[in-house]
C-alpha positions in Angstrom: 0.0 0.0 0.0 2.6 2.5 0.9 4.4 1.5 -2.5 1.5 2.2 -5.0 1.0 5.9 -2.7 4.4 6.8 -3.5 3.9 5.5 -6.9 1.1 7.6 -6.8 2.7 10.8 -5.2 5.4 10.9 -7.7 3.2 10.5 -10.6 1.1 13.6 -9.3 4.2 15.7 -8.5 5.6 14.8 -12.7 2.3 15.9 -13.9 2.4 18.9 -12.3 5.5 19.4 -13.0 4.9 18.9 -16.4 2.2 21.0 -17.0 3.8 24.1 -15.0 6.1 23.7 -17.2 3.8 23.3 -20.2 2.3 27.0 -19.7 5.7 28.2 -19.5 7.2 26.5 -22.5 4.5 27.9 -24.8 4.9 31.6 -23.8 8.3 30.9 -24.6 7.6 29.3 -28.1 5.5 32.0 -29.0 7.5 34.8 -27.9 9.9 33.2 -29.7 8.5 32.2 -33.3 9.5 35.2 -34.7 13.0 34.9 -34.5 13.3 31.5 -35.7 11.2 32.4 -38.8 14.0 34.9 -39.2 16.7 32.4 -39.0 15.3 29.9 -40.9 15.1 32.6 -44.0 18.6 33.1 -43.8 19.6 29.6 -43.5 17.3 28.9 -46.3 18.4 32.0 -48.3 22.3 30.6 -47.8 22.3 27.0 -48.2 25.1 24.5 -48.3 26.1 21.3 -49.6 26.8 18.4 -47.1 30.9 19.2 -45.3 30.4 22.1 -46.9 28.4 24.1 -44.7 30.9 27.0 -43.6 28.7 30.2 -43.3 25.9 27.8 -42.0 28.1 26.6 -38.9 29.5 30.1 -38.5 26.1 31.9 -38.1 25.0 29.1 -36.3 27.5 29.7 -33.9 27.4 33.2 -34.1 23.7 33.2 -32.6 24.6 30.3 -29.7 27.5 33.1 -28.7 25.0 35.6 -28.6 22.9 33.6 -26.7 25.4 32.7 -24.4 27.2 29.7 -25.1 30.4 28.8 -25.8 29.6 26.3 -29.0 32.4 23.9 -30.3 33.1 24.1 -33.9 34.7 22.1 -36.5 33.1 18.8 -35.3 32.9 16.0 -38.1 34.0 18.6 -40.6 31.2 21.3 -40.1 29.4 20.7 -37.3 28.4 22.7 -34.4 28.0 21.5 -30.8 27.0 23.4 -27.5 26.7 22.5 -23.7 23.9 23.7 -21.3 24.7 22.5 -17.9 21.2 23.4 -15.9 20.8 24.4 -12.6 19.8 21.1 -10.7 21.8 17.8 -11.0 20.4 15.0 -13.4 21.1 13.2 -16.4 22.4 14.4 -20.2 19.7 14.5 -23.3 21.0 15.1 -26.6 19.0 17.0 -29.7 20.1 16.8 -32.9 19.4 19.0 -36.6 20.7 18.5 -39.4 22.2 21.4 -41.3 22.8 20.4 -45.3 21.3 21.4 -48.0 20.8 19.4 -51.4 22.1 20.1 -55.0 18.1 20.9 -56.1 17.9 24.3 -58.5 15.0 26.1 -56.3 11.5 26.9 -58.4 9.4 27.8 -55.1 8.7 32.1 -56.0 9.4 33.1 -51.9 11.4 36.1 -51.2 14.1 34.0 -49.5 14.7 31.4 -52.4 18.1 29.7 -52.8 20.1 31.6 -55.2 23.3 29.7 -54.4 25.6 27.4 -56.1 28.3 24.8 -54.9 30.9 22.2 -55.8 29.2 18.9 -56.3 31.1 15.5 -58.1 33.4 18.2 -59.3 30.5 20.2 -61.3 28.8 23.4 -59.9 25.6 23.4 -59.2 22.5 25.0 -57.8 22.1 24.4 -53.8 18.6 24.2 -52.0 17.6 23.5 -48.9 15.3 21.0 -50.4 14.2 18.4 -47.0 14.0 21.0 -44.5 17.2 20.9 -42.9 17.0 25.0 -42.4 13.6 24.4 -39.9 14.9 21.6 -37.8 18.4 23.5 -37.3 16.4 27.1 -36.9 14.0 25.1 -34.2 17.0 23.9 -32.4 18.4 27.0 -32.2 14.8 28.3 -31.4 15.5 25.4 -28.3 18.8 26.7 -27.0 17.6 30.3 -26.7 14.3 29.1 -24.6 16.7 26.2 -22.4 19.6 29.2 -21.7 16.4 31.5 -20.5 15.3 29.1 -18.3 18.5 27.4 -17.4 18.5 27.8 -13.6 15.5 25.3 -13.7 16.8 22.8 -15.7 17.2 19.3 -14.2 20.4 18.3 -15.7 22.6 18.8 -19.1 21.3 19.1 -22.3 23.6 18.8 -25.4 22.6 20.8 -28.7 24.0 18.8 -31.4 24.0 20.8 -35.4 25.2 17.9 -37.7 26.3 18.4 -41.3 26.4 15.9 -44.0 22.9 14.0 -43.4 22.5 14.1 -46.8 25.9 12.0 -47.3 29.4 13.4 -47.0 31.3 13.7 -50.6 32.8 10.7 -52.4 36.0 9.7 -50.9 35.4 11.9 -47.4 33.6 10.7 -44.4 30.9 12.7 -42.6 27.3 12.9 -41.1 26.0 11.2 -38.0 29.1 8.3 -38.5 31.7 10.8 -37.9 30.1 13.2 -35.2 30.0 9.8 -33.2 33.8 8.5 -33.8 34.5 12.1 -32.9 33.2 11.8 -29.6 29.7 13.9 -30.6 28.2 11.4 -27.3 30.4 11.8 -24.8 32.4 14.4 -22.5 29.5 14.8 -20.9 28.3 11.2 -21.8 24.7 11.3 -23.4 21.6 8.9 -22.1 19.4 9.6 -24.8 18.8 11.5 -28.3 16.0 13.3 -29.6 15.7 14.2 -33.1 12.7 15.3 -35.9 12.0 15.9 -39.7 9.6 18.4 -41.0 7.4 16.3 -43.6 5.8 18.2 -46.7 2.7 15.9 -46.5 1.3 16.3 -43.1 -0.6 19.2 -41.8 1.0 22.0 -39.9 0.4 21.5 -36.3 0.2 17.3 -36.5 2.9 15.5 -34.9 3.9 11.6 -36.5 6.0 9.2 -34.8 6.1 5.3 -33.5 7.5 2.9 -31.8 11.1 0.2 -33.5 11.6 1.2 -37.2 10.2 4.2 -38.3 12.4 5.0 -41.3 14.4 2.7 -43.6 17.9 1.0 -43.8 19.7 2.8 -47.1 22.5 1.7 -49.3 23.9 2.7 -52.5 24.6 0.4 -55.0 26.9 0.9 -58.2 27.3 -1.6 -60.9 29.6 -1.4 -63.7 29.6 -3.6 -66.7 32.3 -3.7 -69.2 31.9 -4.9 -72.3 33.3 -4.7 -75.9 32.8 -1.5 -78.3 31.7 -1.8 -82.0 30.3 -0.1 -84.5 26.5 0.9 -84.2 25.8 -1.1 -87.2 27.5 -4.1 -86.1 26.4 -5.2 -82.9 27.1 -9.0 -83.6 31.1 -7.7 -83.0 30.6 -6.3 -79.3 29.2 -6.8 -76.4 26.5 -4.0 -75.5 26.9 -3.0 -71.8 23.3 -0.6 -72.8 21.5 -3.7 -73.3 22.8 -5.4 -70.5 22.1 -2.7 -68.3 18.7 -2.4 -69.5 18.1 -6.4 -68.5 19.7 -5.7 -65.4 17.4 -3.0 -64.5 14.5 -5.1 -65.5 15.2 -8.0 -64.0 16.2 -6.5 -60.7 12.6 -5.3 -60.2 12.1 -9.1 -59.4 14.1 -8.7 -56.2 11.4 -7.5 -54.1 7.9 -8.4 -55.8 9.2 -11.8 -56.1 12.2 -12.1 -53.3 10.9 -9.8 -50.9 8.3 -11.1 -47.8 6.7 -7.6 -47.8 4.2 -8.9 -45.4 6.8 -8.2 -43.1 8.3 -5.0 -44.0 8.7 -3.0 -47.1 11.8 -2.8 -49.4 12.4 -1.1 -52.5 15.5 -1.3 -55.3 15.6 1.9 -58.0 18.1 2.4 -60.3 18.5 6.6 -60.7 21.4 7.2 -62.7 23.1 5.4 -65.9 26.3 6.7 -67.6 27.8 5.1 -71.2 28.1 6.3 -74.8 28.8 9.6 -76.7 27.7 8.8 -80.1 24.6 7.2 -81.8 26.8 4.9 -84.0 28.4 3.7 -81.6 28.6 1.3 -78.7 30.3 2.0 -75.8 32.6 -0.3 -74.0 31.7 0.5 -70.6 28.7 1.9 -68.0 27.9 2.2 -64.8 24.5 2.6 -63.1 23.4 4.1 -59.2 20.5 2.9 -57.5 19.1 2.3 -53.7 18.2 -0.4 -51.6 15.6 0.8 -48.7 14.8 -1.7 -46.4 13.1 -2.2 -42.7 14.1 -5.4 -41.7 17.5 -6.5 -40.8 17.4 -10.1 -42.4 15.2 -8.5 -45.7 18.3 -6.2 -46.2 20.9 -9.0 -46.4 18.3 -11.1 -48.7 17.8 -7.7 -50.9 21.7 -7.5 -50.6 22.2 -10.9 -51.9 20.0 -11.1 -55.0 20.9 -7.6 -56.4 24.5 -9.0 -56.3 23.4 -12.9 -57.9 20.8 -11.0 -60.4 23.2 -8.4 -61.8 25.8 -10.9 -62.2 24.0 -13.7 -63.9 22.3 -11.6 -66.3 25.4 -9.7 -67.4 26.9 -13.0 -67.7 24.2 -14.4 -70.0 25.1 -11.3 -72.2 29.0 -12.2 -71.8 30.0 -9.2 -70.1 31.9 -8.8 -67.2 30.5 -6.9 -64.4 31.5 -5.0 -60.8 29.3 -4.5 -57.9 29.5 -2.2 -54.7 26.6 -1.6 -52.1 27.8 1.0 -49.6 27.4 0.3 -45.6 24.6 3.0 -45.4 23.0 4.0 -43.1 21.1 1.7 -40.4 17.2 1.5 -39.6 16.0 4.7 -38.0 15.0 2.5 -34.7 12.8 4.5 -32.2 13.9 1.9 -29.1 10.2 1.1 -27.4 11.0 2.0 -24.0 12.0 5.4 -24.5 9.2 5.7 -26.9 6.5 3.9 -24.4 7.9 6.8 -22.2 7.7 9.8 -23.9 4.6 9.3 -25.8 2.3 11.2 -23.4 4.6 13.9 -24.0 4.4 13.8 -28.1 0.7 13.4 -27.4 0.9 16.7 -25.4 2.8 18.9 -27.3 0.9 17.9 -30.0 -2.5 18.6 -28.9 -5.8 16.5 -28.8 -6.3 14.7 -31.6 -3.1 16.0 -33.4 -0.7 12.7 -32.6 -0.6 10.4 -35.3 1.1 6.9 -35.1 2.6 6.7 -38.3 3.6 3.6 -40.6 6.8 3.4 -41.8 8.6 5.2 -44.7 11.4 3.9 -46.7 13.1 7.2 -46.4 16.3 7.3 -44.7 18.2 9.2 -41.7 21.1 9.1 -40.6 20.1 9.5 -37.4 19.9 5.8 -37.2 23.9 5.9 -35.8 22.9 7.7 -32.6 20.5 5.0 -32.1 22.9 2.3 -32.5 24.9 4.0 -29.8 22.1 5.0 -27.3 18.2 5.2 -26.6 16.7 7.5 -29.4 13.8 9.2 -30.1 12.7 10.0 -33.8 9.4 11.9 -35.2 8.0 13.8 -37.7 6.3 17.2 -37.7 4.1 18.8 -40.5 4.8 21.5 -42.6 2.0 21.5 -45.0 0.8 24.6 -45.0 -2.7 25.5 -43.9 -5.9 25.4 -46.7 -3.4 23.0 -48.5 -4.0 19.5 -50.1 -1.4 17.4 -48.5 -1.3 15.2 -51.4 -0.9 17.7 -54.0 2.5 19.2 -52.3 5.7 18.5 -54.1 8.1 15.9 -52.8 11.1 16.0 -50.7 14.4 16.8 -52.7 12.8 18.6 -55.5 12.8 21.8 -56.9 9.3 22.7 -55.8 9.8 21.2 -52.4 8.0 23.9 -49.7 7.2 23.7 -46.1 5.5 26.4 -44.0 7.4 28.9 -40.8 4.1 27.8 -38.7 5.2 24.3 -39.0 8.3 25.1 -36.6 6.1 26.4 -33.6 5.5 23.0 -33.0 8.9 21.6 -33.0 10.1 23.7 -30.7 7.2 22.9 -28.1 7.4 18.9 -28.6 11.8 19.1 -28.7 11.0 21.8 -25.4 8.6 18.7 -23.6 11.0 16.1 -24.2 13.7 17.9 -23.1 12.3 18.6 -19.8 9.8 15.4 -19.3 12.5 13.4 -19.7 15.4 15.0 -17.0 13.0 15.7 -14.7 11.4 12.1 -14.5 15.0 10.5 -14.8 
């Protein structure tokens, strides 16, 4: 009996807690939505390609200083990292953005389009902030300002972590997630748990997505490259066509997961997106290379998928008589929202969300690399809307293309879910 009334007590004393806490959180949110609109304008004004983000992680840590931090720079490249230490003893939360934009030529007609260009596979090219990197990163720095106000009452540490390179680091250089770990992004003070969010196109402003083990997909790039023999256009019979081949290839990998693939448990996809070979009509070209994807939610359905891309390419460019390399990058992991922590913190989504504005969401085969975090520690994933009021969420443009556009209103309630978790969590741990 005098264990289920302490049970009792201390449930009564985090819920009221929680919702003192709740009033005072969105004052500050409000109060400050206007200055993260800002932000976000400029960040989106100046994008930057993934390691490349120099005037990003410079203003970014401009506004921490001015805030009142002392930010670390130069982590994994480009990142950004800052300490608050509250006022009461407990444990260490991390929160994570992503800073990177995308090599997208903006369309959207906004006042603060992309007009910038960068260095990408050695060409230059248009840069866009085409996923919404620039809202996470402005909402977390939207976070830091409210946490530093309100330090004194804070019940432990919370670490601000501003990641480049989610997109993918540059052939031949390392970077994103994988590096701010192996450069010691979760320690010094060591982190318990993670807390991270996307801004999605398709769902309403004001709704708040997440759920429980895989919530986003295992990626890998594959490259294959078939060599063959050239010849003459008109003489086929005296080569061996690497086009045709690929084409076959391309077909017959499309078997991989409608007739492989067990999608009653999880879905997986294979695309081929790029093809490079030939300069001439008349002529056929000796070698090409294709690039393609593997998304996948299941840990034994990704070494299956693995598998028969490699036996399928191989065999069919065999039956053609050409020879044929494959690579499939490492990727990045299942995002993997560990149930406990999720089991835990779900009456806080549910509250910062609002009644009836919490969605448990099904699975996309979109990746994050925010998947390496969660291999290291407890994380926390979710999405947030940024479809913009009056708008058809299924006539919005996609994610990573030029018309890609999410709404400022959308942040407001980023900052009061990444706010609730900060605070639920330290306080009841």
């Amino acid at each position: 009996m005098k264990k289920i009334l302490t049970l009792a007590l201390l449930s009564s004393s985090i819920l009221a807690f929680s919702q003192t806490f709740d009033k005072q959180i969105d004052k500050m949110v409000n109060g400050t939505e206007k200055q993260v609109i800002d932000w976000r304008h400029w960040f989106h004004e100046n994008a930057e390609l993934s390691n490349r983000e120099f005037k990003t992680a410079e203003r970014i840590a401009k506004i921490l200083r001015e805030i009142g931090y002392e930010p670390q720079t130069g982590v994994a490249k480009t990142g950004v990292v800052a300490v608050l230490k509250g006022g009461k003893p407990g444990p260490v939360v991390g929160l994570r953005a992503d800073i990177d934009g995308l090599p997208v030529k903006e369309r959207v007609d906004i006042p603060w389009a992309s007009k910038r260009m960068g260095e990408y596979n050695g060409e230059q090219v248009p840069v866009m902030h085409a996923c919404g990197h620039d809202t996470h990163l402005s909402i977390l720095l939207g976070v830091a300002k409210m946490l530093w106000e309100m330090k004194d009452q804070v019940p432990g540490t919370v670490k601000l972590i501003f990641q480049p390179a989610e997109e993918g680091a540059p052939a031949g250089e390392e970077g994103g997630a994988e590096l701010m770990i192996k450069e010691q992004v979760l320690k010094n003070p060591d982190v318990d748990v993670i807390f991270g969010l996307h801004i999605d196109a398709f769902t309403p402003v004001g709704t708040l997505r997440s759920r429980p083990e895989g919530i986003y997909a295992a990626s890998h790039s594959f490259r294959i490259d078939i060599n063959g023999k050239q010849s003459h256009g008109s003489a086929p019979w005296s080569g061996t066509d690497p086009i045709v081949t690929a084409a076959q290839i391309i077909n017959n990998l499309q078997t991989v997961v409608s007739r492989n693939a067990n999608l009653i448990t999880a879905p997986a996809v294979v695309t081929v997106g790029a093809i490079h070979s030939g300069n001439r009509s008349n002529i056929i070209p000796e070698n090409l290379y294709m690039l393609g994807t593997i998304r996948t939610l299941d840990p034994e359905m990704t070494d299956l998928v693995h598998k028969r891309v490699r036996e399928v390419a191989t065999k069919t460019a065999e039956s053609n008589n050409a020879e044929i390399t494959i690579t499939i990058d490492k990727g990045n992991p299942v995002t993997y929202n560990d149930p406990s922590l999720y089991e835990q913190m779900l009456p806080t989504l549910k509250r910062a969300a609002g009644a009836g504005k919490y969605e448990v969401m099904k699975p996309i085969t979109g990746g994050e690399d925010f998947s390496y975090y969660q291999k290291e520690i407890p994380g926390l994933f979710f999405d947030i809307g940024g479809c913009p009021p009056g708008k058809d969420p299924k006539t919005v443009a996609d994610h990573h293309t030029p018309d890609f556009y999410v709404d400022d209103t959308g942040m407001n309630l980023g900052m009061k879910a990444m706010m609730r978790l900060a605070l639920d969590y330290l306080k009841n741990n």
